[in-house]
C-alpha positions in Angstrom: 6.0 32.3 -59.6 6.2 29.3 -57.8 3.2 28.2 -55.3 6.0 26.2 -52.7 8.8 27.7 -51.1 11.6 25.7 -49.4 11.9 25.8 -45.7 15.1 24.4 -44.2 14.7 23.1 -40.5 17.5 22.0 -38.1 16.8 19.2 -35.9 18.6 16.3 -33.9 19.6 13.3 -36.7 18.5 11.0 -34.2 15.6 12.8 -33.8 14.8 12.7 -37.9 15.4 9.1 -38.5 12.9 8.0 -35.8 10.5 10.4 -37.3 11.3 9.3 -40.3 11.3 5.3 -39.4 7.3 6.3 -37.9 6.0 8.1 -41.0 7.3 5.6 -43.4 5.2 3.2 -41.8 2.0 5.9 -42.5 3.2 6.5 -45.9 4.5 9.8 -45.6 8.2 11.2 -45.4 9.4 14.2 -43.4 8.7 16.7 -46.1 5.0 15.5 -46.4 4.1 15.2 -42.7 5.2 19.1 -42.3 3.1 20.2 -44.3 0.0 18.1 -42.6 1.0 20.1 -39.8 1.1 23.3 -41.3 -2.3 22.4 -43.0 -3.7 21.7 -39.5 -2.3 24.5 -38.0 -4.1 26.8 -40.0 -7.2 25.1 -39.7 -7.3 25.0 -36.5 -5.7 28.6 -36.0 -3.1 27.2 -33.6 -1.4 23.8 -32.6 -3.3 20.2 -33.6 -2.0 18.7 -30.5 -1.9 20.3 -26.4 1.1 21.3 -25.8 1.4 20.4 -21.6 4.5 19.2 -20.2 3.7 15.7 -18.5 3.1 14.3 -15.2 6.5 12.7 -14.0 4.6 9.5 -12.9 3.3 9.0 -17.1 6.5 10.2 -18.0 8.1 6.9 -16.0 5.2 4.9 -17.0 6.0 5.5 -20.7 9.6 4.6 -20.1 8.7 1.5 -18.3 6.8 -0.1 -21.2 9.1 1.2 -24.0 12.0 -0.6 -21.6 10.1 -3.9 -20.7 8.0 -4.5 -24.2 10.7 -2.6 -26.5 9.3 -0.8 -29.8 8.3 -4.0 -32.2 5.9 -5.1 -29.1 4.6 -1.8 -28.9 4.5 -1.1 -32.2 2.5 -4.1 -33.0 -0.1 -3.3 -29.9 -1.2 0.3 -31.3 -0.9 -1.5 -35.1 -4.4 -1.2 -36.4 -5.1 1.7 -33.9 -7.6 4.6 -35.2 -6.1 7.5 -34.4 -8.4 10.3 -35.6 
């Protein structure tokens, strides 16, 4: 018997190919970053991430610097960014 199983998930195109765009850059594709997920959610016996709904001033600030620096600026100030 197999050890995988295939789990088909619907979500937004636009949604996939920006996640998709993001985790190329990491080295992973949508496949492998679900099941780092899944790893992490059983290790940590719940989400890896809080799960809050924002303040509506971040929530602007966030827009503001994806609209004035657009995503190559921003992309290239969290390049080289630990994030563990």
């Amino acid at each position: 018997m197999s050890k995988e199983i295939t789990v088909s998930v619907k979500v937004d195109r636009k949604l996939a190919e920006e996640a998709e765009r993001v985790l190329d850059k990491v080295g992973l594709n949508l496949s492998q970053a679900l099941a780092l997920f899944l790893r992490q959610v059983v290790l940590r016996r719940g989400l890896p991430f809080e799960v809050a709904i924002p303040r509506d001033d971040a929530l602007g600030e966030a827009d503001a610097v994806m609209d004035s620096k657009g995503f190559d600026e921003v992309d290239a100030r969290i390049e080289g960014f630990d994030f563990r």
